[in-house]
SEMIGU-494675 format. One line per field, with one value per residue (C-alpha): residue number from 1; chain; x, y, z. Coordinates in steps of 0.1 Angstrom, whole numbers, plus 5000, padded with zeros to 4 digits. Example, Ala and Ser with C-alpha at 12.3 -4.5 7.8 and 13.67 -1.06 7.14 Angstrom:
2
i [1|2]
ch [A|A]
xx [5123|5137]
yy [4955|4989]
zz [5078|5071]
end
This chain:
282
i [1|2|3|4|5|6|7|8|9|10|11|12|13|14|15|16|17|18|19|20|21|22|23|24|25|26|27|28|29|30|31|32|33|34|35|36|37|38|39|40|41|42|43|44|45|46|47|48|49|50|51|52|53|54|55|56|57|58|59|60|61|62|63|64|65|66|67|68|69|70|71|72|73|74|75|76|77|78|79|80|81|82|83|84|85|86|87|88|89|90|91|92|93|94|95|96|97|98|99|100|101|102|103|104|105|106|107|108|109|110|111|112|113|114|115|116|117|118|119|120|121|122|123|124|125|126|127|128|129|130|131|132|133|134|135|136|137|138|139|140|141|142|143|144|145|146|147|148|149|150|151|152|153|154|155|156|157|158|159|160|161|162|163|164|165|166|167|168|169|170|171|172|173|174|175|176|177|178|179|180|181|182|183|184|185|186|187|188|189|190|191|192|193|194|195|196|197|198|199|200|201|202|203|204|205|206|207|208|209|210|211|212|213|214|215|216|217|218|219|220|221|222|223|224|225|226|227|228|229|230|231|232|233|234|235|236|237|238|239|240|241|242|243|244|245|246|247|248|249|250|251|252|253|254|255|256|257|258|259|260|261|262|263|264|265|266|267|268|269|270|271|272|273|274|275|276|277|278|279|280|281|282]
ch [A|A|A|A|A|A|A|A|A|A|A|A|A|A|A|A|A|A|A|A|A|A|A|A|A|A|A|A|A|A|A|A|A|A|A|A|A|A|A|A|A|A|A|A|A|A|A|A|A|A|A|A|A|A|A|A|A|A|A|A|A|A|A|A|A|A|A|A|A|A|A|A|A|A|A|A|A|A|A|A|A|A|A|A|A|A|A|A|A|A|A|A|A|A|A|A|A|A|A|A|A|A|A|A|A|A|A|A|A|A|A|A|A|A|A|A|A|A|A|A|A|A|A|A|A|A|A|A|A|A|A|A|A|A|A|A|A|A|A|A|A|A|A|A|A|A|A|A|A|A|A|A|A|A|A|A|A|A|A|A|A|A|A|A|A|A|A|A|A|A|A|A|A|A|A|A|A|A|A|A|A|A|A|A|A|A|A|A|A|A|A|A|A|A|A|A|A|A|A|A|A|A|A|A|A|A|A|A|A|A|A|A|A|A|A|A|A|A|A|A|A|A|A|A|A|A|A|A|A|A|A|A|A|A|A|A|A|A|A|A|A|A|A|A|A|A|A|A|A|A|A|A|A|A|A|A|A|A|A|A|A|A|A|A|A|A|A|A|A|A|A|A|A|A|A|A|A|A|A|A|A|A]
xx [5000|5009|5022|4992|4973|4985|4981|4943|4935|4947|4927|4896|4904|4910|4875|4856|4870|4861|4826|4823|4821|4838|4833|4862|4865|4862|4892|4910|4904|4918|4950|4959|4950|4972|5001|4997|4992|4962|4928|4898|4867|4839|4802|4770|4732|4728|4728|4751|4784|4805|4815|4815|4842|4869|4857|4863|4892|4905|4898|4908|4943|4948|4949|4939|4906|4898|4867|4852|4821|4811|4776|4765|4786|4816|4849|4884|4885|4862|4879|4913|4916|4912|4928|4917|4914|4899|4936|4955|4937|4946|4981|4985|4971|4992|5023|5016|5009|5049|5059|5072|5070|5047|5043|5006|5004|5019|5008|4999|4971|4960|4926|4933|4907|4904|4922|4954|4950|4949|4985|5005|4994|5026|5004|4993|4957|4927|4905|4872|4861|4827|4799|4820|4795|4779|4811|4812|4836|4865|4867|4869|4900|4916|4910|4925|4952|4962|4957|4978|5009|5006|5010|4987|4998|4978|4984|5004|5016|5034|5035|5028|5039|5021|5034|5019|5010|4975|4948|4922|4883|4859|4823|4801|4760|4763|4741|4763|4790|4824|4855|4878|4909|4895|4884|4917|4936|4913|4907|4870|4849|4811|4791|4760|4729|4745|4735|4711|4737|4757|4733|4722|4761|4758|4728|4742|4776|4753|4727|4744|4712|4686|4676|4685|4647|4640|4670|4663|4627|4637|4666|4637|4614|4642|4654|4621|4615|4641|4630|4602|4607|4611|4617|4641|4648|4661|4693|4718|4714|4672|4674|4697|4671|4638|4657|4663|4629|4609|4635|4622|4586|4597|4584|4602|4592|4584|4541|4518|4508|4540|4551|4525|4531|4565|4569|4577|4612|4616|4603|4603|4578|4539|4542|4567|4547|4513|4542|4552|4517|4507|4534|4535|4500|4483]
yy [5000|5035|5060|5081|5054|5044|5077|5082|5049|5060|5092|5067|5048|5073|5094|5057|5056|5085|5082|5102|5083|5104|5097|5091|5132|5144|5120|5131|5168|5162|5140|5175|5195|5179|5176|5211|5227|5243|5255|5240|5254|5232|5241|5221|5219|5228|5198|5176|5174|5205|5219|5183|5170|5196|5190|5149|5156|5175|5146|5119|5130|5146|5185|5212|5228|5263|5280|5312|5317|5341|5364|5397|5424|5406|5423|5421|5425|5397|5373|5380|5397|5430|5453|5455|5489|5487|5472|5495|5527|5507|5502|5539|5549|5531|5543|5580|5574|5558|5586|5555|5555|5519|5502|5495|5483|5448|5415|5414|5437|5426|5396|5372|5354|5324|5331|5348|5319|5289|5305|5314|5282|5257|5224|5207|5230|5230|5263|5261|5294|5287|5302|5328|5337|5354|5383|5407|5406|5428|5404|5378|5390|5399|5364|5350|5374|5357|5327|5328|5347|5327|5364|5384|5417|5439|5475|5484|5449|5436|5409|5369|5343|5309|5282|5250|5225|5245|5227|5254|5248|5275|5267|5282|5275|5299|5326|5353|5344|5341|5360|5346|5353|5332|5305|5307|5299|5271|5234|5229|5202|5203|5180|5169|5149|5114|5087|5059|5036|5065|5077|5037|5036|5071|5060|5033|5046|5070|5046|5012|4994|5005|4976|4974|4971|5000|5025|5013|5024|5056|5065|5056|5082|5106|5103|5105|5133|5156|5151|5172|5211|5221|5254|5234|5199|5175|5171|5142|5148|5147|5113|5104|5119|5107|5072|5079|5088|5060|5034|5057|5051|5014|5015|4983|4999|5030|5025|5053|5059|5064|5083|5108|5112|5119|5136|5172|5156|5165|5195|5235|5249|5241|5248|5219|5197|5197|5198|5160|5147|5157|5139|5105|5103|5103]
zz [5000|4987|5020|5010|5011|5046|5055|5043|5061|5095|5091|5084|5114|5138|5127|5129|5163|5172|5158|5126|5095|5065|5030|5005|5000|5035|5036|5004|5014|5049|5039|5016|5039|5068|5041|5020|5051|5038|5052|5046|5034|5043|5024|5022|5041|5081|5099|5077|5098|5086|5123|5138|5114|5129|5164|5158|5139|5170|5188|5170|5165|5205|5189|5209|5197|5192|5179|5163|5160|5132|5130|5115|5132|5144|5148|5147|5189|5190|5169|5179|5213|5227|5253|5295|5290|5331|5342|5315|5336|5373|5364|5346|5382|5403|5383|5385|5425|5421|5401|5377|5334|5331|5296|5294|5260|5270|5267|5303|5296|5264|5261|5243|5216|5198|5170|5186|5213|5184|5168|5195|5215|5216|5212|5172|5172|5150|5145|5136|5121|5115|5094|5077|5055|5081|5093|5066|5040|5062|5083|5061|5045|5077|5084|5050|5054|5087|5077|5047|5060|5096|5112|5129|5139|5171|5170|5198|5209|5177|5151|5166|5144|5139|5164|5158|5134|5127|5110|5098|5091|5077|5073|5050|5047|5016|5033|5013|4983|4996|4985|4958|4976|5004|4976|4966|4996|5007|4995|4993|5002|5001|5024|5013|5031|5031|5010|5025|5032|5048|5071|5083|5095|5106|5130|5137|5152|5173|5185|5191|5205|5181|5154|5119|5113|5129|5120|5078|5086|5102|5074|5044|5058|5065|5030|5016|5038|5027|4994|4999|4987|5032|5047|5068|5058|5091|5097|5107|5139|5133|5125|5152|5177|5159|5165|5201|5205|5191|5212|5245|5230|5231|5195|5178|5140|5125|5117|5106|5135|5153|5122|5125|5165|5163|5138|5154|5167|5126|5118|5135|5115|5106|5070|5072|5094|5060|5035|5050|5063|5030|5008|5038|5047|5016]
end
């Protein structure tokens, strides 16, 4: 076996392990990644696995995690750190009572965030920088500006150089289109609702004691489900639960009836719920 091979296999192994189950591109992508030393960009549906793959990843290979969570108005200071201006004033107080010149632009007084943390921590990392599509386009090139130089410089305080082995994650659910610089500097993988057999392993993995039975008749109706034109179609994690719920319902298989009274575990919205008794319960 080829040393790529060996080393896409051990990826496979360690994420099984650590209960996620990749397809052959998430493992592709993440073998480059690791060995290009490249972030990843990481689209597709909400609820299909993008921000859980970094977290197992993390996991799986004993790397310290780190996370940013992007929305609408979030700012340099918040991603990368900010200064205590309430200590800065103490210590410029206590210095004037000492008659003494005090530096108050050191490190000491400076907060550290996620980002700053992830590249000046000593340990392999991973950064999860997810939902950029949701911080405005500033800071998304601030961001791919770090990210590709491995610097980030703080006004004041000075340029901090990368430290570790950092593995980088974006995650994008498309909400705005992305720059091309940050296209450009990324390898892309797109996650998708996962194919039948897929999501039986998936369920599987999550809910060791269900039945075969009963997790094929759950995935059918899921798949069948999403299929439907849905404000919000379920997720992974929707089928994991609906499955959790009939075993607490004692329910050995899925029938109409239990269909029909369980349904909300799948849906958020009315419109949704008619949209599938309409298209199951004909």
């Amino acid at each position: 076996m080829n040393s790529h091979h060996m080393q896409i296999k051990k990826i496979q192994e360690r994420l099984l392990e650590n209960g996620y189950i990749p397809d052959d591109s998430t493992l592709i992508t993440l073998f480059l990644a690791s060995n290009l030393k490249k972030p990843m960009l990481v689209e597709g549906p909400p609820g299909t696995g993008k921000t859980e793959l970094s977290k197992k990843v993390a996991l799986a290979f004993n790397r310290d995690f780190f996370r940013v969570q992007c929305y609408e108005g979030i700012t340099f200071e918040q991603i990368v750190g900010e200064w205590n201006y309430q200590k800065q004033l103490l210590h410029l107080e206590m210095s004037r009572l000492k008659d003494t010149d005090e530096d108050i632009f050191a490190e000491e007084f400076f907060i550290k965030r996620p980002l700053l943390s992830a590249f000046i921590n000593k340990e392999p990392s991973v950064i999860l920088i997810d939902e950029i599509d949701k911080a405005d386009e500033e800071v998304e090139s601030f961001l791919l500006q770090a990210l590709g130089e491995q610097q980030i410089t703080v006004n004041d305080l000075g340029t901090f150089d990368l430290e570790n082995d950092l593995m980088v994650f974006l995650t994008s659910n498309s909400q705005r289109n992305l720059l091309d610089e940050t296209k450009d500097r990324c390898l892309y993988l797109y996650i998708d609702y996962p194919s039948f057999e897929r999501e039986m392993d998936i369920v599987k993995s999550q809910v060791p004691l269900a039945s075969s039975t009963l997790v094929e008749q759950v995935v059918k109706a899921i798949q069948k489900i999403r299929g439907i034109n849905l404000v919000k179609k379920p997720s992974i994690r929707a089928t994991v639960d609906w499955v959790k719920t009939l075993m607490a319902l004692e329910k050995s298989d899925l029938d109409e009836n239990t269909l029909k009274d369980t349904v909300g575990v799948l849906v958020k919205n009315q419109e949704d719920k008619k949209k599938i008794e309409t298209v199951l319960f004909k």
